[in-house]
C-alpha positions as CSV (number, residue, x, y, z in Angstrom):
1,X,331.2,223.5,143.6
2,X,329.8,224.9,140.7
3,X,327.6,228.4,141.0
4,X,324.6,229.3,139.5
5,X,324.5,233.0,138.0
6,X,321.8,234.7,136.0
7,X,322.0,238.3,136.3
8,X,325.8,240.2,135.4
9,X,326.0,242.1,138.6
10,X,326.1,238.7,140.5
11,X,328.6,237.6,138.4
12,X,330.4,240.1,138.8
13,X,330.3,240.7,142.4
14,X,331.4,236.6,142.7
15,X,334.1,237.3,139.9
16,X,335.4,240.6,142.5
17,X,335.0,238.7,145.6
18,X,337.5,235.7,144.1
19,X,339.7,238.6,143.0
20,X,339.8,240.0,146.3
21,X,341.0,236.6,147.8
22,X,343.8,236.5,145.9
23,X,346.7,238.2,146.8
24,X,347.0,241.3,144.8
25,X,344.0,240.1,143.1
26,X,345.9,238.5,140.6
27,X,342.6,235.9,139.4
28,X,343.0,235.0,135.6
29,X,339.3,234.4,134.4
30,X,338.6,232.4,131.3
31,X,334.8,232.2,129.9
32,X,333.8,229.6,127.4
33,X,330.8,230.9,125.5
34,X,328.3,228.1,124.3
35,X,324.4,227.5,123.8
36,X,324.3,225.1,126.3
37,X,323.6,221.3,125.0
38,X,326.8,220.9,126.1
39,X,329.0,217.8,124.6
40,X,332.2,216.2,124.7
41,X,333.3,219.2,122.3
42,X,332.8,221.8,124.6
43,X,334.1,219.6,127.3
44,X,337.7,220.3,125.1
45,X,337.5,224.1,125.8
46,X,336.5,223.5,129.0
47,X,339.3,221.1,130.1
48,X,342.0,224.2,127.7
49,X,340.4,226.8,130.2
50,X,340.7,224.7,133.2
51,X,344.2,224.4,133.0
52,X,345.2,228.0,131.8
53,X,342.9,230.2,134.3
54,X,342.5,229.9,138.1
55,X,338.2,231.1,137.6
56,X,336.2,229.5,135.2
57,X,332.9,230.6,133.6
58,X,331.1,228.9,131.3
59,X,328.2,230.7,129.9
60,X,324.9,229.2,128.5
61,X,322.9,231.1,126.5
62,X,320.7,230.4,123.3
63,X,321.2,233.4,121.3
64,X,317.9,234.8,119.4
65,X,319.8,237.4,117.1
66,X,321.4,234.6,115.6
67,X,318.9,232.7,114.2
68,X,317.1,233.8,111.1
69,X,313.4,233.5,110.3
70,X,312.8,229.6,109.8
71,X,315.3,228.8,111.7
72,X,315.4,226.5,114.6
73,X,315.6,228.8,117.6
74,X,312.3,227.4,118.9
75,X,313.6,224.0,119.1
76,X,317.6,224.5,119.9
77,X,317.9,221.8,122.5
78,X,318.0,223.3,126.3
79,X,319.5,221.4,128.8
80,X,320.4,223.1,131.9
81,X,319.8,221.0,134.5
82,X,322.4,218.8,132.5
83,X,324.9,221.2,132.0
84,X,325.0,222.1,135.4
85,X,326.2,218.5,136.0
86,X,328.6,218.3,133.2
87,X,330.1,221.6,134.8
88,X,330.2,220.5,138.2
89,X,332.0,217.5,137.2
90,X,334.3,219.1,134.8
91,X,335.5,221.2,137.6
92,X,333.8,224.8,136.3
93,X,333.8,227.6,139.3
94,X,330.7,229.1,137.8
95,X,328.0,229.3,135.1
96,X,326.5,232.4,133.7
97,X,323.1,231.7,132.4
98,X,320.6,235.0,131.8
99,X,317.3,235.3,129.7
100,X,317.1,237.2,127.1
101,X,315.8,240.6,129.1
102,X,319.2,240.2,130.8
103,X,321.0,240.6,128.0
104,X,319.5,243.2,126.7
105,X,317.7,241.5,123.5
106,X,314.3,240.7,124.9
107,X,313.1,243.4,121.9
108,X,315.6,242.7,119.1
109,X,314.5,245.5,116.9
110,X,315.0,248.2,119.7
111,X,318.9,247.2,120.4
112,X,322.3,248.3,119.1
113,X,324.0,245.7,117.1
114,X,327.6,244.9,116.2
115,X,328.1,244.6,112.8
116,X,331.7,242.7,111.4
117,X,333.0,243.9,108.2
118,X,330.6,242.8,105.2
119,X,333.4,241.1,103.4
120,X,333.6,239.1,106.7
121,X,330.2,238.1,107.2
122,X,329.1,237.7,103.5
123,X,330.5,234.9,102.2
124,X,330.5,231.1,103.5
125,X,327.6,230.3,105.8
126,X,326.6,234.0,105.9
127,X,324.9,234.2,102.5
128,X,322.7,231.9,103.9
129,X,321.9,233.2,107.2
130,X,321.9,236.8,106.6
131,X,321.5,238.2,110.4
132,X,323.5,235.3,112.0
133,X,327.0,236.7,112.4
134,X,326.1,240.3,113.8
135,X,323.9,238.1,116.2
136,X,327.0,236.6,117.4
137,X,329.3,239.4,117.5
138,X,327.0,241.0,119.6
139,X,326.0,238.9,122.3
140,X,330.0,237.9,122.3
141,X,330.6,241.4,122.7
142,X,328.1,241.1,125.7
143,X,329.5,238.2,127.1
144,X,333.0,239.7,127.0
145,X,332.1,243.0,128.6
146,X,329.7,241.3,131.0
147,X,332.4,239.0,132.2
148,X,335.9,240.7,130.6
149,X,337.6,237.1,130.9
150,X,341.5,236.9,130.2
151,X,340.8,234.0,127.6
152,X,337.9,233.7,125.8
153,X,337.6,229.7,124.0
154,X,335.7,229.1,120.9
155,X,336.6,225.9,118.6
156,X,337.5,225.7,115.3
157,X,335.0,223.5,113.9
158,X,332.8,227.3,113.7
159,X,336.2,228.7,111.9
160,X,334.1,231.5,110.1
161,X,332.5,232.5,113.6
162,X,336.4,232.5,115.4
163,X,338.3,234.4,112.8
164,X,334.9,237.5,112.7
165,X,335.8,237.4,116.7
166,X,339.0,237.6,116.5
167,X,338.7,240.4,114.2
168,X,336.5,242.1,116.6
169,X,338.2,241.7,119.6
170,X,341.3,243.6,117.5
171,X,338.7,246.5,116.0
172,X,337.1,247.4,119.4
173,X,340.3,246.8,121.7
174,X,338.6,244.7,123.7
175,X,341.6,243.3,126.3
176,X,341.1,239.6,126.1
177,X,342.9,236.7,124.3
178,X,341.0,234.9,122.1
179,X,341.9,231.1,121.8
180,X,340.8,228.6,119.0
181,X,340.8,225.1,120.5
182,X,340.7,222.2,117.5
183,X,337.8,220.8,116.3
184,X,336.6,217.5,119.0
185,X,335.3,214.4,116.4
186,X,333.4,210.8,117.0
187,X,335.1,207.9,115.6
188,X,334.1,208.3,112.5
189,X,335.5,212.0,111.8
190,X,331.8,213.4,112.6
191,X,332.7,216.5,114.1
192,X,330.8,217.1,117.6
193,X,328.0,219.5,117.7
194,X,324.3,219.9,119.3
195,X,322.5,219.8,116.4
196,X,324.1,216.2,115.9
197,X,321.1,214.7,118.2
198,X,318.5,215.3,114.8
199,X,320.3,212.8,112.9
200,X,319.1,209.6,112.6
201,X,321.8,207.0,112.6
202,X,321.3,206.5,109.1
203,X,322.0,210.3,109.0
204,X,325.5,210.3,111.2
205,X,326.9,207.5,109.1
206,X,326.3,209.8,105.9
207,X,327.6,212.7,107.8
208,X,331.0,211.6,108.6
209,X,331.7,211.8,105.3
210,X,331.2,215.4,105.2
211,X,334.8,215.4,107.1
212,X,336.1,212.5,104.5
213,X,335.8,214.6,101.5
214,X,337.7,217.3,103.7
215,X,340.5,214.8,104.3
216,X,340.7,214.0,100.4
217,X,341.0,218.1,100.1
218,X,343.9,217.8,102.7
219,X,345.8,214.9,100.2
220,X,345.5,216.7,97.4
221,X,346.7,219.6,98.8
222,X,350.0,218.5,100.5
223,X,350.6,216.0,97.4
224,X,351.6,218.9,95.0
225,X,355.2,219.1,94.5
226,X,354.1,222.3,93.1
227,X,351.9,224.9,94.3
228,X,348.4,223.5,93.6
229,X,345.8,225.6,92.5
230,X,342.1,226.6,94.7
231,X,340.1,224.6,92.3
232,X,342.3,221.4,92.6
233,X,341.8,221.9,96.2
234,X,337.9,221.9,96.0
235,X,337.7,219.9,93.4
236,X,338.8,216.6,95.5
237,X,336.1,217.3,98.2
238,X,333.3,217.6,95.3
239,X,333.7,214.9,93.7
240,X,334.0,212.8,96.7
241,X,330.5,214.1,97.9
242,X,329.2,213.3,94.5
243,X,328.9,210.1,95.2
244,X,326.7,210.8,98.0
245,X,323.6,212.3,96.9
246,X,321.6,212.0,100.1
247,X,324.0,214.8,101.3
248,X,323.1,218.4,100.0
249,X,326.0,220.7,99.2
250,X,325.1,224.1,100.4
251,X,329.0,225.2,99.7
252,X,333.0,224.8,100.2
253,X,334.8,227.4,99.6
254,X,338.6,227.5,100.5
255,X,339.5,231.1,102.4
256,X,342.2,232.5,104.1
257,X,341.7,231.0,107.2
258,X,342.4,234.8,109.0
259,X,340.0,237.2,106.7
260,X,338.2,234.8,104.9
261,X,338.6,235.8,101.5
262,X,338.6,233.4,98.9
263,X,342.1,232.2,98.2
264,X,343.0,232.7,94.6
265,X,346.7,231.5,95.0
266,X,348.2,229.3,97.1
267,X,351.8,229.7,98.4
268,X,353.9,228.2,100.4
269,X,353.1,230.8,103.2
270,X,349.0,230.2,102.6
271,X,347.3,229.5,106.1
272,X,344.1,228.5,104.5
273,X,340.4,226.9,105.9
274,X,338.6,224.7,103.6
275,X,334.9,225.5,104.9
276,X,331.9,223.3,103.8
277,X,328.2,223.0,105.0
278,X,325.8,220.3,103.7
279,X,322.3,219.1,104.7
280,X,321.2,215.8,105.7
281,X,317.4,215.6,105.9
282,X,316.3,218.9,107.5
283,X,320.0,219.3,109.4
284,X,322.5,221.4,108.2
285,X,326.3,220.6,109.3
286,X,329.4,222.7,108.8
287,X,332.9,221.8,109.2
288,X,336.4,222.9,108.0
289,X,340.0,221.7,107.3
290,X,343.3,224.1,108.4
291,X,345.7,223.7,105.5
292,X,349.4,225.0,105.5
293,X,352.6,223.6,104.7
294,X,353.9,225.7,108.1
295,X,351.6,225.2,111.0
296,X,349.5,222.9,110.3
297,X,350.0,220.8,113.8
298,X,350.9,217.2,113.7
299,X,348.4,214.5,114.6
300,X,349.5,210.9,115.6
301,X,349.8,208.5,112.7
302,X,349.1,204.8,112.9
303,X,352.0,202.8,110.6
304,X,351.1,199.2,109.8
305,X,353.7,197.0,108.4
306,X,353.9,193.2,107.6
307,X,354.2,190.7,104.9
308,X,351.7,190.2,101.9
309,X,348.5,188.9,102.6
310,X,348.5,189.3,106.4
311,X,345.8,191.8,106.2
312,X,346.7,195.3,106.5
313,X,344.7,196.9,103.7
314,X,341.6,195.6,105.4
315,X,343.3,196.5,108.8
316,X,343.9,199.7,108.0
317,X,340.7,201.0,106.1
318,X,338.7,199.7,108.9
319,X,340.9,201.5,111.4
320,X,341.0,204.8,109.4
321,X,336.9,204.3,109.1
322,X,336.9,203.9,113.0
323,X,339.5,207.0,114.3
324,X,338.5,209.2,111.3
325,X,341.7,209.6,110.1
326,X,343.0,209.5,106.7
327,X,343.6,205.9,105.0
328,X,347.0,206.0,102.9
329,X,346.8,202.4,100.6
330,X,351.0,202.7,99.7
331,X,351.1,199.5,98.3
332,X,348.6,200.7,95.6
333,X,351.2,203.6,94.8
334,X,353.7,201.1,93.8
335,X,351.1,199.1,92.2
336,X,350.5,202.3,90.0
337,X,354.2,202.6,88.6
338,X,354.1,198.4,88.2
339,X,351.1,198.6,85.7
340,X,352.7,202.1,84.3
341,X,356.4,199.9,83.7
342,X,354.4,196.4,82.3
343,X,352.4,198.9,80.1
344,X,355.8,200.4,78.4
345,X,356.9,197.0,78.1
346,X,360.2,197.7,79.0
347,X,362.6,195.3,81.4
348,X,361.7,195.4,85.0
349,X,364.9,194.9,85.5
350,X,365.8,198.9,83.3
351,X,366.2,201.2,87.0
352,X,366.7,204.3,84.6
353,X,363.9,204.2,82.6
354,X,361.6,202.5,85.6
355,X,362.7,205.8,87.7
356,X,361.7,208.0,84.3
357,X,358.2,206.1,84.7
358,X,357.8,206.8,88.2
359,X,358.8,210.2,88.2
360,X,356.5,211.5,85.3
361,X,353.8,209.0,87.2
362,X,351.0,211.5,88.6
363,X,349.1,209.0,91.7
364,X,346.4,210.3,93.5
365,X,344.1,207.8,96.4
366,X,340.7,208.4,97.0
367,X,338.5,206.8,99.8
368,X,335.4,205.5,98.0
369,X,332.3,206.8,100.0
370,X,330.8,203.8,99.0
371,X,330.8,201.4,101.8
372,X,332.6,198.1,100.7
373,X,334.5,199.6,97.4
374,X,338.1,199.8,97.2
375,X,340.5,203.2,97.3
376,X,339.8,204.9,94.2
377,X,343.4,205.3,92.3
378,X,344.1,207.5,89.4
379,X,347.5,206.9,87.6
380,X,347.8,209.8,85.1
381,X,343.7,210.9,85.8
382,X,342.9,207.4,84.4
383,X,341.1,205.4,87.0
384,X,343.2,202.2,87.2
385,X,341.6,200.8,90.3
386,X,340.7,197.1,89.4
387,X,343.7,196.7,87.1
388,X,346.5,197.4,89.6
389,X,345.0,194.0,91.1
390,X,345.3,191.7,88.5
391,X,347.9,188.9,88.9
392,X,350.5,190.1,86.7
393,X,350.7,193.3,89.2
394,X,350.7,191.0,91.9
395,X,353.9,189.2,90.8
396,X,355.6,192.3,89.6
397,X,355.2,194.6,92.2
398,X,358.0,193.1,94.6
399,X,360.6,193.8,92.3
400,X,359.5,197.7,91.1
401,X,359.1,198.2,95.3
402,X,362.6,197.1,95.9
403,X,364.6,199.7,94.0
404,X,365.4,202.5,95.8
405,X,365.0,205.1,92.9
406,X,361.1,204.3,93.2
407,X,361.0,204.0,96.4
408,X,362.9,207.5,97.0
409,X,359.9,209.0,94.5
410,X,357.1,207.5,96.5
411,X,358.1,208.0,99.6
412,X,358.5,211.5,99.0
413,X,354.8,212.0,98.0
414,X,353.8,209.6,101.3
415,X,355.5,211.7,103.9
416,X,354.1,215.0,101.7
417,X,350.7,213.5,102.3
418,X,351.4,212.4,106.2
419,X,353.7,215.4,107.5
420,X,350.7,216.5,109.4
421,X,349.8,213.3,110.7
422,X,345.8,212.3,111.3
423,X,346.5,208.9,108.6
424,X,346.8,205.7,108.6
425,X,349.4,204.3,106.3
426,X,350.2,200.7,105.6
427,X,353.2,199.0,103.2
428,X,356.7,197.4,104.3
429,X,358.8,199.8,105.7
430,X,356.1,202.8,107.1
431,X,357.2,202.7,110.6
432,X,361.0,202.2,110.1
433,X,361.5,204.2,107.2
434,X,358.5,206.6,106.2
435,X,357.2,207.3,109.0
436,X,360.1,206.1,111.9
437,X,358.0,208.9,114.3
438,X,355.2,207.2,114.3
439,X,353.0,207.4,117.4
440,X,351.7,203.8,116.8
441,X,353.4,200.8,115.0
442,X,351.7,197.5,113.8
443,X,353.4,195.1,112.7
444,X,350.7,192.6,111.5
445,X,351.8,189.2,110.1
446,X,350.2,185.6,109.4
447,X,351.7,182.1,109.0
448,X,352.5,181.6,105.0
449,X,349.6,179.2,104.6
450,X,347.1,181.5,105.9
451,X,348.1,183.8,103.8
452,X,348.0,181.5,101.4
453,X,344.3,180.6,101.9
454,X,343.1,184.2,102.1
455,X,344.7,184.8,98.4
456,X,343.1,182.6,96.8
457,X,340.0,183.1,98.1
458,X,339.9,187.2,96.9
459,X,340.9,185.6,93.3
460,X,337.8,183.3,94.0
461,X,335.7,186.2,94.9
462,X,337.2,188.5,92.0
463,X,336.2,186.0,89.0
464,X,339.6,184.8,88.0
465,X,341.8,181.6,88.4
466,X,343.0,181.0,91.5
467,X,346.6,178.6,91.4
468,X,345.9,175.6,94.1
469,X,347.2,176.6,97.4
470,X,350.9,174.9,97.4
471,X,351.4,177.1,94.2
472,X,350.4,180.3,96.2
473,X,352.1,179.5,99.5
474,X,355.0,179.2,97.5
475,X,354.5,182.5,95.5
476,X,354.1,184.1,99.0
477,X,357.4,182.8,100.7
478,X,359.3,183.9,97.9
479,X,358.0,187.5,97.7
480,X,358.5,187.3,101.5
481,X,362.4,187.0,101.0
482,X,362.6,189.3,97.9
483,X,361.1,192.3,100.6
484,X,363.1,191.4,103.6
485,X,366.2,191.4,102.1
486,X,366.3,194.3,99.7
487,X,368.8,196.2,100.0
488,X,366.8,199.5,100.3
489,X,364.3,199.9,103.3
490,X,363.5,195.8,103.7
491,X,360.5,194.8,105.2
492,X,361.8,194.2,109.3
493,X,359.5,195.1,112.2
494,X,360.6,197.7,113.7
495,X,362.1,197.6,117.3
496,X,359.1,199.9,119.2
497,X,356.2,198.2,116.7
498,X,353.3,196.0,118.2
499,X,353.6,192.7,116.6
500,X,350.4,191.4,115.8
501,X,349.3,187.5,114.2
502,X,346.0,187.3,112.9
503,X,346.1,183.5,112.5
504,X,342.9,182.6,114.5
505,X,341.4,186.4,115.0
506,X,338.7,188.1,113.1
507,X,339.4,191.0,111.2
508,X,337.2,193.0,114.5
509,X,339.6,191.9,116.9
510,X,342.7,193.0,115.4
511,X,341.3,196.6,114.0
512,X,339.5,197.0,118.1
513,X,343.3,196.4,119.2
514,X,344.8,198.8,117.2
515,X,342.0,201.5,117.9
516,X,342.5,200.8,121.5
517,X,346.6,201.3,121.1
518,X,345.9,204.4,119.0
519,X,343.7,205.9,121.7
520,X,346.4,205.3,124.4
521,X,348.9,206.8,122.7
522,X,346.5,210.0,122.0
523,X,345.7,210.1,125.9
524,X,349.0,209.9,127.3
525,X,350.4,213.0,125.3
């Protein structure tokens, strides 16, 4: 059963009595600081600390010093008869709950203050909230002393708040181990946090694609062969946001992700945080990417394969839009170097001088924040997004995706883009030759006729002349046989995949029972 506290010396007396039970009081505490409001984020650091300490505290305490005048202190949601139940259920031994004359800061002028190092606390969301980190380092200071936990849990998503406590935790030898916990997200990327409950729905629609723009930073950054530089890095974000007026850039700024100063080059070794905060209406969000080419963890990745016109760019954007994850379009990456070879006018047919065009071929993907709009792609920084479509593409592409030369280039820049996993990737061979790891493998098909009917429809719908149906059921079966008998990485399902006919579903059913799959595969880790 979970214990009330509101006063440190009954905290402390229950903390000594459980050591005292223990023989030679060996009782590992771990404390999860939070505001209360509590959510399915800080449900994460509570279910970490469950399983690494034998005591659990959770304290709940809306913290004045840390709000600045204008601020919303007044009406920070408090819900502790709530908590209390989402504590008692998540199996916490006890939560620590004082006022503000408990901790000391009932008079805020009158009180001794931690203060971080200025170079620290003065950058990112400190030059807008000018008293807010010494707030916190205080009353974490407070908490830690009050309760002196083994483990102390803070999450990532604050990354500016967990590296200023890590660094105090080092300057004042304070003996506890302070543990980041990765950043919890809705469906739609929307990274968890109290002050989500001000945003209309409207509002949270627009504000997963505060975390969207990240994920474009995130491509970008592991696409460069070479070492990319900050502004390339920022620059991807931007301009995906600038689409988006309705959502107020305060700032993103990429930092090392341990002392937060601004990175000004990147190496191989970089451990980097792209930080950003935005407002919607009167809310302002925050968020941040990890980026390095040596720990970045891997996520699971999603691979759809299957046969032209079965569905999966559809499929997949919907999923990615869904999970949150990053949507990888590689059939538009060979599309690129198609149009690049028709443009030279050279002999499909040339493997050295197709290779030379794929090599010098610069391809970059990026999610339109427009609902409804296709993947942005750039072949060269020339937007080439409606022309990779156009029929001649279409009947080309097979046979610049079957050599292995091209195929060895692009796949290179895929796996680059998916080594950390968090995307969804569809094409021919993603789950047996990509990406043969992959947590979850689709491999979606249709009867040729379907297929068939669906093509000429989107040529319908795109203005041009559709051939009668025969003609493109025809056109279809024979691109089927050119990809599944290539000689380089043909298009097979692979022997762990889902198979998957949409003949007869709606394009709802088959994304709800791949995000169902997906979220299986996530639980049973």
């Amino acid at each position: 059963m979970t214990q009330l506290f509101t006063t440190i010396a009954s905290l402390r007396n229950y903390l000594n009595t459980q050591k005292e039970k223990q023989t030679l009081g060996q009782v590992s505490v771990g404390l999860v600081p939070t505001m209360g409001a509590l959510h399915i984020g800080h449900l994460s650091l509570i279910d970490r600390a469950r399983t690494e300490n034998s005591c659990l505290v959770v304290s709940i305490f809306v913290n004045p010093l840390q709000f600045g005048a204008g601020e919303d202190f007044d009406q920070y949601p408090r819900t502790l008869e709530n908590d209390l139940q989402i504590c008692e259920n998540a199996g916490v031994d006890a939560v620590f709950a004082p006022d503000a004359l408990e901790m000391g800061v009932s008079n805020i002028a009158k009180i001794t203050q931690v203060i971080p190092p200025p170079e620290m606390i003065n950058i990112l969301c400190g030059r807008s909230r000018v008293v807010h980190f010494q707030g916190v380092a205080t009353i974490v200071t407070k908490l830690l002393n009050a309760v002196q936990p083994d483990r102390a849990y803070f999450g990532n998503k604050d990354g500016q708040q967990l590296a200023i406590i890590r660094q105090l935790v080092i300057d004042l030898n304070l003996s506890v181990e302070v543990i980041g916990c990765p950043t919890v997200r809705e469906p739609s990327g929307l990274a968890y946090s109290s002050r989500n409950q001000y945003l209309s729905s409207k509002e949270r629609i627009l504000a997963a694609h505060i975390y969207q723009s990240l994920l474009q930073s995130q491509q970008q950054f592991f696409l460069c062969y070479e070492l990319c530089k900050s502004a390339q890095i920022i620059e991807a974000a931007r301009n995906y946001l600038a689409k988006l007026p309705e959502i107020h850039l305060e700032y993103i700024e990429l930092v090392d992700a341990k002392t937060l100063q601004p990175c000004n080059q990147i190496t191989f070794a970089s451990e980097l945080m792209l930080a950003i905060a935005a407002r919607i209406g009167n809310t302002r969000l925050i968020d941040n990417i990890l980026l390095s080419h040596t720990i970045t963890p891997r996520n699971p990745i999603i691979a759809i394969d299957g046969p032209a016109g079965a569905g999966k760019s559809t499929v997949t954007k919907q999923v990615a839009n869904k999970l949150g994850l990053l949507f990888l379009d590689t059939g538009a990456m060979y599309r690129s170097v198609t149009l690049a070879v028709l443009r030279e006018g050279i002999d499909l047919r040339d493997q050295e001088k197709v290779q030379a065009i794929a090599t010098k071929s610069k391809i970059q993907l990026f999610a339109n924040p427009i609902a409804g709009k296709p993947m942005q792609v750039l072949l060269n920084g020339e937007d080439i997004t409606d022309e990779i479509r156009t029929p001649e593409v279409t009947a080309n592409v097979s046979s610049i995706a079957a050599q292995s030369a091209v195929r060895e280039i692009l796949v290179k820049q895929q796996q680059l883009i998916g080594q950390t996993g968090g995307v969804v990737m569809e094409g021919r061979d993603i789950g047996t030759h990509v990406f043969p790891d992959a947590e979850v493998k689709i491999f979606l098909t249709a009867s040729a006729e379907e297929r068939a009917k669906r093509r000429q429809a989107d040529l319908i719908a795109q203005g041009q002349v559709a051939p009668d149906l025969a003609t493109l059921e025809q056109e279809i079966q024979e691109r089927d046989r050119k990809d599944s008998t290539r000689d380089h990485a043909p298009l097979i399902q692979a022997e762990d995949a889902t198979l998957v006919n949409t003949d007869g579903l709606t394009i709802e059913e088959v994304v709800a029972a791949i995000v169902n799959l997906y979220e299986q595969k996530v639980q049973n880790r």
